[in-house]
C-alpha positions as a Python dict, from the first residue, in 0.01 Angstrom:
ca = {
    (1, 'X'): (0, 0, 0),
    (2, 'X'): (-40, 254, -291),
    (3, 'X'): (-22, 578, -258),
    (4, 'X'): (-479, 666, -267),
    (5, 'X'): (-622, 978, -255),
    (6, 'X'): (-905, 1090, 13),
    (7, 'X'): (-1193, 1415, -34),
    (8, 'X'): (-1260, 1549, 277),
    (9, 'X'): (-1559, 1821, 233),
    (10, 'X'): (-1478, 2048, 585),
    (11, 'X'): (-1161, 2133, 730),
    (12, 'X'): (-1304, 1936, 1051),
    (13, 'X'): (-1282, 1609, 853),
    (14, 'X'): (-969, 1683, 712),
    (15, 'X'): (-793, 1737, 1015),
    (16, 'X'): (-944, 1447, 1164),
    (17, 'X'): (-830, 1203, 896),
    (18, 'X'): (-468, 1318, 923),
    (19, 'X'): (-496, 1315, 1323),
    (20, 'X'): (-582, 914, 1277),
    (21, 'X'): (-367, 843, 992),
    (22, 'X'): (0, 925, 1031),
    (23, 'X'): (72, 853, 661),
    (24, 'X'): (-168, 1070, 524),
    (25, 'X'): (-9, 1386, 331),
    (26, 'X'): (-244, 1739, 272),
    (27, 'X'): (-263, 1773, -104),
    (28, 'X'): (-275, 2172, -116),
    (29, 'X'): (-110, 2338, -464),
    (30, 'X'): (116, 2030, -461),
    (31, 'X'): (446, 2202, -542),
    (32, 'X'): (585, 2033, -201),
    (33, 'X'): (438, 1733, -207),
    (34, 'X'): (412, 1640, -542),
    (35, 'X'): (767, 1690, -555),
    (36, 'X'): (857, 1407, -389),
    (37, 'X'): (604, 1179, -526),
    (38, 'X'): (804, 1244, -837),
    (39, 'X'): (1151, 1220, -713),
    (40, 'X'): (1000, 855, -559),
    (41, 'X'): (1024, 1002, -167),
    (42, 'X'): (708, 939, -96),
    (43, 'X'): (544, 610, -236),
    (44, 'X'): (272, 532, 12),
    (45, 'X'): (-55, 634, 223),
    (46, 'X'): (-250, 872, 162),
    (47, 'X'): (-309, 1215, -46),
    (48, 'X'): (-563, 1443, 85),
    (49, 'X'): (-758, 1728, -63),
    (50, 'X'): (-990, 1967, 70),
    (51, 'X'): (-1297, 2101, -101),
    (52, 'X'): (-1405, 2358, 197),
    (53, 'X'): (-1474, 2686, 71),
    (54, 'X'): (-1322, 2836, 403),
    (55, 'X'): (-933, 2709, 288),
    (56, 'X'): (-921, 2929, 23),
    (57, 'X'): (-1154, 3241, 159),
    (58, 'X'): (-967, 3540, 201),
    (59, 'X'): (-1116, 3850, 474),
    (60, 'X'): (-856, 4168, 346),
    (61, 'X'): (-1103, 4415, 478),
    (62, 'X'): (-1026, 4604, 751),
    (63, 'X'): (-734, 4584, 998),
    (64, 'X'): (-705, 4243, 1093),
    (65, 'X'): (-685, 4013, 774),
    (66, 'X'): (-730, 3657, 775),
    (67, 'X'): (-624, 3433, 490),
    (68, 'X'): (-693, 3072, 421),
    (69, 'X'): (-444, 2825, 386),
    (70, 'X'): (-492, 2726, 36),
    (71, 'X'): (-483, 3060, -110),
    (72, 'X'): (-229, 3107, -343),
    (73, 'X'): (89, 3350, -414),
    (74, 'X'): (-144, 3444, -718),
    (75, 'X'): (-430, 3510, -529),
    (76, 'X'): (-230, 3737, -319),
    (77, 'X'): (-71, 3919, -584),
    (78, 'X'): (-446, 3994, -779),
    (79, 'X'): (-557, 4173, -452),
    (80, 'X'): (-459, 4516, -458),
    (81, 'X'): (-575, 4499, -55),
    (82, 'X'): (-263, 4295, 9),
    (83, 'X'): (1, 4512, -189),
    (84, 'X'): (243, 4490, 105),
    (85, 'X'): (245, 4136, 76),
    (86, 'X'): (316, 4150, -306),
    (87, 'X'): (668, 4181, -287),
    (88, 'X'): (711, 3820, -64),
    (89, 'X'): (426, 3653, -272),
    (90, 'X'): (651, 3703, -574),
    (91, 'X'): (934, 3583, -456),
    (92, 'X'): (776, 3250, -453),
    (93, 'X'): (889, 3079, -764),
    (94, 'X'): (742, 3173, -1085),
    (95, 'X'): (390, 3254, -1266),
    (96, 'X'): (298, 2874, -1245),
    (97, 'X'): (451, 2787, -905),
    (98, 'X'): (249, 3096, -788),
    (99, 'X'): (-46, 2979, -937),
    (100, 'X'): (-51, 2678, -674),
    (101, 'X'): (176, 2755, -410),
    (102, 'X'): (-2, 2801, -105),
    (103, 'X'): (-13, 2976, 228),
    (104, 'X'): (-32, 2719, 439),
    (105, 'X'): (237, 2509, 239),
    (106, 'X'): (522, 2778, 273),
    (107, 'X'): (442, 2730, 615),
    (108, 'X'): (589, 2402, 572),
    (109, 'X'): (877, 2427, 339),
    (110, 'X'): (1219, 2385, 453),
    (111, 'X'): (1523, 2600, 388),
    (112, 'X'): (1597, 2779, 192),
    (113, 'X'): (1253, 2759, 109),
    (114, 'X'): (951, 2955, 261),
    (115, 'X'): (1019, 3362, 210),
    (116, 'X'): (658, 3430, 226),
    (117, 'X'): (667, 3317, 586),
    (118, 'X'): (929, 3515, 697),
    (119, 'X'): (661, 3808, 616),
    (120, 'X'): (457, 3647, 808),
    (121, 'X'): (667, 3610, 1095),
    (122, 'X'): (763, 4011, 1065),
    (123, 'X'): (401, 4046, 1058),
    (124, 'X'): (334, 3843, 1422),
    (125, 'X'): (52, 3645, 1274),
    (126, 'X'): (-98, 3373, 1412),
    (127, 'X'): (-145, 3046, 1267),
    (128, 'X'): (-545, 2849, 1337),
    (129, 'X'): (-440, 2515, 1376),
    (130, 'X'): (-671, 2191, 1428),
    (131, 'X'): (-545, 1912, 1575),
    (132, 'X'): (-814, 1682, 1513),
    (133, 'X'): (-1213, 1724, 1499),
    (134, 'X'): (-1296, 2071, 1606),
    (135, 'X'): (-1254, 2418, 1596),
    (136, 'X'): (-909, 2591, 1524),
    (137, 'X'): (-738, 2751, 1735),
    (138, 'X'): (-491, 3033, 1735),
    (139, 'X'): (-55, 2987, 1755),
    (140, 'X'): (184, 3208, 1758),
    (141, 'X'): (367, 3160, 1411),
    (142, 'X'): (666, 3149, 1641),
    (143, 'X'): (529, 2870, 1809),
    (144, 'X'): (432, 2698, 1555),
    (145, 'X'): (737, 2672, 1364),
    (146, 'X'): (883, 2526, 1672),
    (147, 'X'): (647, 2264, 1719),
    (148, 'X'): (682, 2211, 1326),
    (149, 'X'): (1043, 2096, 1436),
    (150, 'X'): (960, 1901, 1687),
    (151, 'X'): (746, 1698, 1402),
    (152, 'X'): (384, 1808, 1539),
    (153, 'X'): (125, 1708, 1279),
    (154, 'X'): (-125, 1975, 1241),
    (155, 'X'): (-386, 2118, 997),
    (156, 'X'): (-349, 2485, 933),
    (157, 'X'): (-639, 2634, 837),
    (158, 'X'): (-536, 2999, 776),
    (159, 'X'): (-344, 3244, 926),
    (160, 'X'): (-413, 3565, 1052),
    (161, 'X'): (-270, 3929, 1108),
    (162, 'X'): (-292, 4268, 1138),
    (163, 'X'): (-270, 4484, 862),
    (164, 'X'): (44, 4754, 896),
    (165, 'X'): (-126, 5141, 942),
    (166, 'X'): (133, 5250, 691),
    (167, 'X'): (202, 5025, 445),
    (168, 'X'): (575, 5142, 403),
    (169, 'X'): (640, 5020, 753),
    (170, 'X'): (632, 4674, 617),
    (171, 'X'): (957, 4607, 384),
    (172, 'X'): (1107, 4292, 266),
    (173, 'X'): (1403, 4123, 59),
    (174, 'X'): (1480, 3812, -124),
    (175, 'X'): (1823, 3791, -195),
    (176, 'X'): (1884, 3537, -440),
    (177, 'X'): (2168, 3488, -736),
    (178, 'X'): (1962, 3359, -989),
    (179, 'X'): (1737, 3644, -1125),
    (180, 'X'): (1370, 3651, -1114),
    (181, 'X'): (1312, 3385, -924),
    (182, 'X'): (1630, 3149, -808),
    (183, 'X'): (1635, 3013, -445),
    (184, 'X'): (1738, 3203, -153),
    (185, 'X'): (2070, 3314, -53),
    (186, 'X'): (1820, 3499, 262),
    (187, 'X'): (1532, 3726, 292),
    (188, 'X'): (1481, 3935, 558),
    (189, 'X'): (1125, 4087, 653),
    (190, 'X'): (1102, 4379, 860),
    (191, 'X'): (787, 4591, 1038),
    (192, 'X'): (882, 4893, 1173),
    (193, 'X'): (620, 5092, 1273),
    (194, 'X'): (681, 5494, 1433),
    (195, 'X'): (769, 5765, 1240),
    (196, 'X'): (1144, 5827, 1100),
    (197, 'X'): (1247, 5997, 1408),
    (198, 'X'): (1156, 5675, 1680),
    (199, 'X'): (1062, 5363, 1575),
    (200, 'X'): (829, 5139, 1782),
    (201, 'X'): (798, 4807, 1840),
    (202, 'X'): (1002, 4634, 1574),
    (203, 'X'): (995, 4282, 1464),
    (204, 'X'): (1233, 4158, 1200),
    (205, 'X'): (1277, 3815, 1045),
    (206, 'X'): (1504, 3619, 856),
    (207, 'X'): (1483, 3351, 574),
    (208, 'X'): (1792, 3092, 511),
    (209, 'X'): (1989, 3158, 827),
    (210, 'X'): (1893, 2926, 1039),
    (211, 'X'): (1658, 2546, 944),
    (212, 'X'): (1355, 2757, 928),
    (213, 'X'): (1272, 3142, 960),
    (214, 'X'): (1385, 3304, 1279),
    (215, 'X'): (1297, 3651, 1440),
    (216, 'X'): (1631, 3869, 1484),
    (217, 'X'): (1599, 3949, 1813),
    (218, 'X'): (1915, 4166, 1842),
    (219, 'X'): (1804, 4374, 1572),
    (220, 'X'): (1494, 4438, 1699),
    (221, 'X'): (1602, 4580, 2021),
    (222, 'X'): (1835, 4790, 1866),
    (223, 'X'): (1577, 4949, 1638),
    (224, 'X'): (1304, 5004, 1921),
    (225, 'X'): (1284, 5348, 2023),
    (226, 'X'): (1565, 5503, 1788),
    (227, 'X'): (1542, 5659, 1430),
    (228, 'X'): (1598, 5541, 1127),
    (229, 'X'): (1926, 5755, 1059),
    (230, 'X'): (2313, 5623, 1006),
    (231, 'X'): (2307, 5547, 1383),
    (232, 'X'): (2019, 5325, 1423),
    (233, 'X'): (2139, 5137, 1132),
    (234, 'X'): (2426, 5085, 1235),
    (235, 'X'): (2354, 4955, 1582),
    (236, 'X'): (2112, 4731, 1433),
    (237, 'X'): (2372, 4586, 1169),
    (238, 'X'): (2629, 4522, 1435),
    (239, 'X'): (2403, 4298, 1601),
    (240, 'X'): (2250, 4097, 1294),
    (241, 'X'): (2400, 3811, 1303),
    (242, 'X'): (2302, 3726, 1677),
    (243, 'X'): (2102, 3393, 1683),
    (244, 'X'): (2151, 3284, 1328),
    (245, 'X'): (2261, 2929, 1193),
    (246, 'X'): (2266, 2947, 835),
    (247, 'X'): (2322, 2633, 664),
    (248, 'X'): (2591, 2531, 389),
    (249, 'X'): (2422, 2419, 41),
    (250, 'X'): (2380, 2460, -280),
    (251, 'X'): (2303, 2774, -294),
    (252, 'X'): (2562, 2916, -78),
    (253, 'X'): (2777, 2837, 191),
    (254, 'X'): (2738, 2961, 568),
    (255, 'X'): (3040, 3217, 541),
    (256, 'X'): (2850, 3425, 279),
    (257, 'X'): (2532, 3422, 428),
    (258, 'X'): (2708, 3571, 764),
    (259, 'X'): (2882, 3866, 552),
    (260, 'X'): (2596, 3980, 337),
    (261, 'X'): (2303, 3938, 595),
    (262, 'X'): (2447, 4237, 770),
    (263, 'X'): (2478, 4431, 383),
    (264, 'X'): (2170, 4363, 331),
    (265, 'X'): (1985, 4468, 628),
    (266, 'X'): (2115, 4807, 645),
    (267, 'X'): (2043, 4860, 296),
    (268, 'X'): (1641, 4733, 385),
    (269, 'X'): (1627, 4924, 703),
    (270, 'X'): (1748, 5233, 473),
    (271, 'X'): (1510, 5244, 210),
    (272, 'X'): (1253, 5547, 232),
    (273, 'X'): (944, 5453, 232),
}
């Protein structure tokens, strides 16, 4: 059959029309799927859109902010609440890509795709998820990224995190060879809350160097506990290629992602904030 398109009014009804049909597709901002129902990928079942206020609502107030799924890289970069998020937001295409782009479809864009989830995965947010008719439910990003690879079909409905105390413990980079807005060579997201002198809990994440974005484990313990000087830095860029995979494509091959990952996070972790 055709390819037909479905309105479903709630998020409820949405996620239980892709729970009973396995060939129905979320029609969000479209720049994912759309794409391949223009390249001819994907020529049947069913498109779905969502009119429920609650996908696009954004809650910035606060210290725990919640964003819908269908709000957009633009709608991110007009709120001056999210400024720490401005930097990932625009590395998401261009004006009109931003303009429908979507939270919850970065989510699901494959390397070397999705920067604006590596912040998120910096960020430990969590993802609500429906699996069919209900309420959502909280995940780990973490976890579901994994379950994302093992093909789980679920409706996000937003995601949610907490907002960084100082907004210069939040840093990220795109690196990318076509300037403003090419694909990624990596990014790399880091929170590092403390002060200069110790550095808490740190989580760090990485874009394009592995199939989908990946905490850097290594780093992170190296960080935890020590200062931001030449020392710390160094420790953490001895150990920043534990864990990763990066992939050979167009864009670059695997050897050159290994030797400037490590350039590039010591230059992020020594930016003053």
């Amino acid at each position: 059959m055709p390819l037909g398109l479905r309105v479903a009014q709630s998020l409820s009804e949405a996620a239980g029309i892709l729970a009973a049909d396995p060939r129905a597709r979320l029609l969000s901002g479209g720049t994912l799927v759309m794409r391949d129902v223009n390249e001819g990928r994907l020529t049947e079942g069913t498109l779905l859109r969502i009119t429920d206020p609650a996908f696009r609502q954004m809650q910035v107030s606060g210290n725990r902010i919640e964003l819908g799924a269908g709000v957009t890289m633009a709608a991110v970069l007009a709120n001056r609440e999210l400024g720490f998020l401005h930097a990932p937001a625009r590395a998401v295409g261009g004006p009109a890509i931003r303009n429908m782009a979507t939270i919850g479809g970065n989510l699901f864009a494959e390397t070397p795709y999705g920067d604006f989830t590596v912040a998120l995965l910096a960020l430990d947010a969590q993802v609500m998820v429906l699996a069919g008719y209900g309420s959502a439910r909280a995940v780990p990003l973490e976890e579901f990224l994994a379950g994302r690879a093992r093909g789980e079909a679920r409706l996000v409905a937003g995601v949610q995190f907490n907002r960084p105390q100082n907004p210069a413990d939040f840093r990220f980079v795109k690196v990318s060879r076509v300037k403003p807005k090419g694909l990624s060579v990596l990014s790399i997201a880091a929170h590092l809350p403390g002060s200069a002198s110790r550095i808490g809990p740190a989580r760090v994440a990485y874009g394009a160097m592995a199939p989908m974005p990946i905490r850097a484990r290594g780093v992170e313990r190296a960080l935890e506990g020590k200062a931001l000087d030449a020392a710390g830095i160094a420790a953490a860029r001895a150990v920043a290629l534990e864990g990763v995979s990066p992939a050979t494509d167009a864009i670059a091959t695997d050897w050159y992602r290994r030797e400037v990952l490590p350039v590039h996070l010591a230059r992020l972790l020594g930016e003053r904030g």
